[in-house]
C-alpha positions, 0 to 999 in steps of 0.5 A: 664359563670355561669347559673343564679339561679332558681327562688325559690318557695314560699307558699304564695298559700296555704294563697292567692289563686286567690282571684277574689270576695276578689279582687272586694271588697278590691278595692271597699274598698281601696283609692290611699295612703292606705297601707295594714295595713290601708286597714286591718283596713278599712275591719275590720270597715266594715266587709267586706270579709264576716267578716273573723277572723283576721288571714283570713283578714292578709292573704288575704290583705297582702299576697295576695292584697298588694303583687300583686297590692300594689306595684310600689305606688299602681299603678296596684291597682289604674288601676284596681280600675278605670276598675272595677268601670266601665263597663269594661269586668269583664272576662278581669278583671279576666284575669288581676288579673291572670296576677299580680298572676303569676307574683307574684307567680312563681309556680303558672305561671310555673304549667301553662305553663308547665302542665295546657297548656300541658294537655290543648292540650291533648287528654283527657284535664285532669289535675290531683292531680299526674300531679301537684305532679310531677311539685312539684317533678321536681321543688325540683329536680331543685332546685326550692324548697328549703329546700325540703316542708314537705310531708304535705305541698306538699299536700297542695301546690298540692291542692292550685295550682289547686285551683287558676286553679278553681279560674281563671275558668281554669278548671272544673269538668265533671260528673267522678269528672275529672279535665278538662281543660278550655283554656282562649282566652285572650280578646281584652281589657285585651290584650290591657292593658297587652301591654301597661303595657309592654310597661310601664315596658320598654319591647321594641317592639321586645321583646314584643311578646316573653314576658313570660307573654302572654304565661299565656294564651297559646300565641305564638308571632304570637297569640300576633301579631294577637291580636296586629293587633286587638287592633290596628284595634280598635285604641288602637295602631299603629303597624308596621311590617316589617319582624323581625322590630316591631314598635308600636305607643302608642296612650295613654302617660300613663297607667292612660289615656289607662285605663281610655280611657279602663273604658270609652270605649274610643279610 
């Protein structure tokens, strides 16, 4: 049996990083059935993205926007424009577009994993310029980059990784100009969506604790199961545990009833 093919890594971060205030605007601008070029145009007519040049415009509406909530027919942007025309947690809503970043963007939810939430753990809490440069090693030796990135681009792809830490308030500065982790406690909202978007994506039950995406924020299955024992105790779901047998009851059909009940804080 032959081993399945590393994921290969791109460069879209050093065009879209994480893109938070960009992403707040592009929703407020865009309308179910509008494509990247239409919302290229309707950012032009009204200057939005603080009137960026043409080239800024196509890199973050297409390579950032489109790419990561423009896609299934536009569903993760329709979700989202309902959460953040409302009252919704805007800490959970950042904690959401990094979600669709990651997926997105597999360095850039292979550096979290492997090093932010390593270094998170560690003694000093630091992450460095080499502690990235040496993921971006490891990542040529695996195969992952290929052909090999320029020296130049490697720099570069360095400095973006840590911003879109920065970006999503993953790290901070201290007083020595130290890269300090910032751990995310993933909130009760956004882990409600992230379930049931699971869920939508044909995640079984059992499967779902172990599901990559929640080890974004540092979660092991009994860090999930806690926090689906949270939703369930706000009545967002029903949950079953019996030993290795996980049974869930989805109280909302639809991702469009979970967040418009989300929106409306209703459960």
């Amino acid at each position: 049996m032959t081993e399945d093919a590393p994921v290969l890594y791109n460069t879209n971060l050093s065009k879209a990083q994480g893109l938070v205030p960009e992403t707040l605007e592009l929703l407020q601008l865009w309308e179910p059935g509008m494509s990247a070029v239409d919302l290229k145009a309707r950012v032009k007519e009204t200057g939005a993205l603080a009137r960026s040049t043409d080239t800024r415009i196509s890199d973050v509406v297409t390579r950032g926007f489109a790419q990561r909530y423009l896609i299934e027919e536009g569903m993760p942007a329709r979700c989202l424009k309902t959460l953040a025309d409302s009252s919704f947690n805007r800490s959970a809503l950042r904690q959401l577009f990094l979600v669709y970043t990651a997926r997105h963007n597999p360095i850039f939810a292979d550096f979290l994993t492997s090093v932010f939430w390593r270094k998170a753990t560690s003694h000093t809490r630091e992450v460095t310029k080499a502690d990235t440069r040496d993921f971006l090693e490891r990542a040529c030796a695996e195969g992952r980059i290929q052909p090999r990135w320029a020296d130049s681009m490697m720099e570069r792809v360095t400095r973006y990784l840590l911003g879109t830490l920065e970006d999503f308030q993953l790290i901070e500065e201290n007083r020595l100009r130290h890269r300090l982790t910032k751990p995310p406690t993933l909130a009760l909202e956004a882990a409600v969506y992230l379930a049931y978007d699971l869920h939508a994506r044909k995640v079984p039950d059992n499967n779902l604790l172990s599901h990559v995406d929640w080890q974004l924020f540092g979660m092991s299955p009994t860090d999930v199961l806690s926090a689906l024992e949270r939703a369930a105790s706000h009545g967002y779901l029903q949950l079953q545990n019996a030993g290795q047998l996980l049974r869930i009851e989805w109280i909302h059909p639809t991702m469009e009833q979970l967040v418009n009940a989300l929106a409306n804080r209703q459960i």
